[in-house]
C-alpha positions in Angstrom: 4.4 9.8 4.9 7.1 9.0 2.0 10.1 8.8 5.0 7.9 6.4 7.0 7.3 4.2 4.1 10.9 4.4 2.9 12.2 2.8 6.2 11.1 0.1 5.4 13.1 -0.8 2.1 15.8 -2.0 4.5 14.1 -5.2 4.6 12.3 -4.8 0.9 15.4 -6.6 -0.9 15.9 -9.4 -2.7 14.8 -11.7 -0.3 11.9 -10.3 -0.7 11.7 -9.3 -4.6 8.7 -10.4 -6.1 6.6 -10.2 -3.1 2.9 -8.5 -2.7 1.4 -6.7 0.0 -1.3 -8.3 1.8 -2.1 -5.5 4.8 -0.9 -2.1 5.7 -1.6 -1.0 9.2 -0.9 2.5 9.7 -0.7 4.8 12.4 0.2 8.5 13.0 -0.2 11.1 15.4 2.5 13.1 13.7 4.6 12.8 10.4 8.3 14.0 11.0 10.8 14.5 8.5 13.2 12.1 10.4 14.4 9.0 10.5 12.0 5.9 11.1 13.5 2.7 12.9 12.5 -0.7 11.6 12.3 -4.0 12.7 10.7 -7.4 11.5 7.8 -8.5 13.7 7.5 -11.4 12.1 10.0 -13.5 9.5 9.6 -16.6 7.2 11.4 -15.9 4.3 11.3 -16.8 1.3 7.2 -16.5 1.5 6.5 -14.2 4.0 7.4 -11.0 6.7 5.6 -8.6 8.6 7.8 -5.7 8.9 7.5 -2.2 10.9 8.7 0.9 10.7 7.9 3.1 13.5 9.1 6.3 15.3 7.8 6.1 19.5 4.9 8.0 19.6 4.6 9.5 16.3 4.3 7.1 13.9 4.0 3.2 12.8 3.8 1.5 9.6 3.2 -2.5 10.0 3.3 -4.4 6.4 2.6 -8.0 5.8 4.2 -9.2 2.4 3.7 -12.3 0.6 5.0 -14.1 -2.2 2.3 -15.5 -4.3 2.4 -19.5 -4.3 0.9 -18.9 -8.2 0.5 -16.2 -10.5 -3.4 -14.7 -10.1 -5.4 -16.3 -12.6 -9.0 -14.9 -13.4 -10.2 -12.9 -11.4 -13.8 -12.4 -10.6 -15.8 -9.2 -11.2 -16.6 -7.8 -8.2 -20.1 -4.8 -8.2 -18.6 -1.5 -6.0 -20.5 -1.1 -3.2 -21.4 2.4 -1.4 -21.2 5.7 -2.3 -18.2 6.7 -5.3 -16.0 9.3 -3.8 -13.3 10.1 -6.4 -10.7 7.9 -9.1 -7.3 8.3 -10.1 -4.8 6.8 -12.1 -0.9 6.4 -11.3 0.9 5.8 -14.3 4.5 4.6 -14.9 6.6 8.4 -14.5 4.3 8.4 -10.5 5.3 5.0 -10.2 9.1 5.4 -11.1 9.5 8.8 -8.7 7.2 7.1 -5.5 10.2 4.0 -5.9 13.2 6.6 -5.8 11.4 8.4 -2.9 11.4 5.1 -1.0 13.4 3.0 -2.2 11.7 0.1 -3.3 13.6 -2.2 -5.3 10.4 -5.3 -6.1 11.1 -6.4 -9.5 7.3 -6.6 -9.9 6.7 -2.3 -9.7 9.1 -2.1 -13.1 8.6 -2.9 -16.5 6.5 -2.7 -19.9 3.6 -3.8 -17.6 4.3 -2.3 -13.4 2.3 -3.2 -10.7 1.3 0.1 -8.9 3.0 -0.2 -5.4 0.0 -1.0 -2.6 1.4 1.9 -0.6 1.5 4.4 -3.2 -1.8 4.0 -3.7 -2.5 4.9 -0.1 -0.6 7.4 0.1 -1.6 9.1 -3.4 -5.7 8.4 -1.7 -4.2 9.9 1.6 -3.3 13.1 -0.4 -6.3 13.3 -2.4 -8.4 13.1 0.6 -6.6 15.6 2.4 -6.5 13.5 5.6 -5.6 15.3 8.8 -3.8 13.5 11.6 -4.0 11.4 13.7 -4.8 8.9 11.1 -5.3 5.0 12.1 -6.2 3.0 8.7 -6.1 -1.0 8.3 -5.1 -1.7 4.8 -6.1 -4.9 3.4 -5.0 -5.6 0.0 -6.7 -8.2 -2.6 -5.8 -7.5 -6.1 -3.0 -6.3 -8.2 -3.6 -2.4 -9.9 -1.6 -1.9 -12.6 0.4 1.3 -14.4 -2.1 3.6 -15.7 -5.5 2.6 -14.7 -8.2 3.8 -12.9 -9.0 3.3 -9.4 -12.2 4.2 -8.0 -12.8 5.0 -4.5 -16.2 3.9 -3.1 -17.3 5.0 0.5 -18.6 2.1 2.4 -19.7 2.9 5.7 -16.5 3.3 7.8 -14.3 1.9 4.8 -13.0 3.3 1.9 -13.0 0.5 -0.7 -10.7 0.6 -4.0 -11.9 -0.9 -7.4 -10.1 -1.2 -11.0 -12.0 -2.6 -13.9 -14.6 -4.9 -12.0 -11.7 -5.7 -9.1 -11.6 -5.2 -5.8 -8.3 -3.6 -5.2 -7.9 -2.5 -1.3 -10.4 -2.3 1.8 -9.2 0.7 4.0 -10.7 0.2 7.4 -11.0 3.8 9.1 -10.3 3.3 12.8 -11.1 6.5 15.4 -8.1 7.5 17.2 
């Protein structure tokens, strides 16, 4: 999944440093160790892109990426909902090698205080649940995880829903291929 998601720091550069992920829609019959293609789908800069990287018939990755009109304020607590499944943490030496392996360059991922990439955290659930393919998940981000703390997945009918500290992180909805 790594060479899927590092096609698409072609277009994860400065114009869009700073920038958050707002959905991940992913797709895969098969995972190659090739070469993805990208393309924008959509363009706005400097606020916003929807970005794929895809190989025909294998394999898609669509992202949406914003950049916050504010910095997130309070956030509201938020009680987990369904049935706990398992937690994790990534902290900053996961964080540093998941950027080499894709090249991701957002400002906001480094630092005393990182923001633990959206897509690492997929992937890193994705490996923990030991997912076969095909897989066909829609990723909705909300919050913000940071370097070294817990995330708590919840099973919620056909969603597996992320939480850190009382926030909702990430919604993944489980589509059947």
């Amino acid at each position: 999944m790594l060479k899927l998601i590092r096609a698409l720091s072609e277009y994860n550069g400065p114009t869009y440093d700073g920038a958050v992920m707002a959905r991940a829609v992913i797709k895969a019959s098969a995972l190659e160790n090739t070469d993805y293609a990208t393309r924008p789908v959509k363009m706005a800069p400097p606020r916003m892109g929807i970005i794929e990287a895809y190989k025909e018939g294998a394999a898609s990755l669509t992202v949406t990426l914003l950049r916050p009109l504010v910095r997130a304020g309070e956030m509201p607590e938020t009680v987990p909902q369904g049935e706990k499944q398992l937690s994790f943490v990534i902290d900053k030496p996961e964080i540093n090698a998941y950027l080499d392996a894709v090249d991701d360059t957002n400002s906001i991922h480094r630092g005393e205080n990182p923001v633990v990439p959206g897509l690492c955290m997929i992937e890193h659930l994705w490996r923990a649940l030991n997912k076969p393919l095909p897989l066909n998940w829609d990723v909705k981000f909300k919050m913000p995880a940071f370097a070294g703390e817990q995330i708590d997945i919840y099973k919620n009918g056909m969603s597996l829903d992320g939480y850190c500290g009382g926030r909702e992180l990430f919604t993944v909805g489980i589509k059947e291929s």
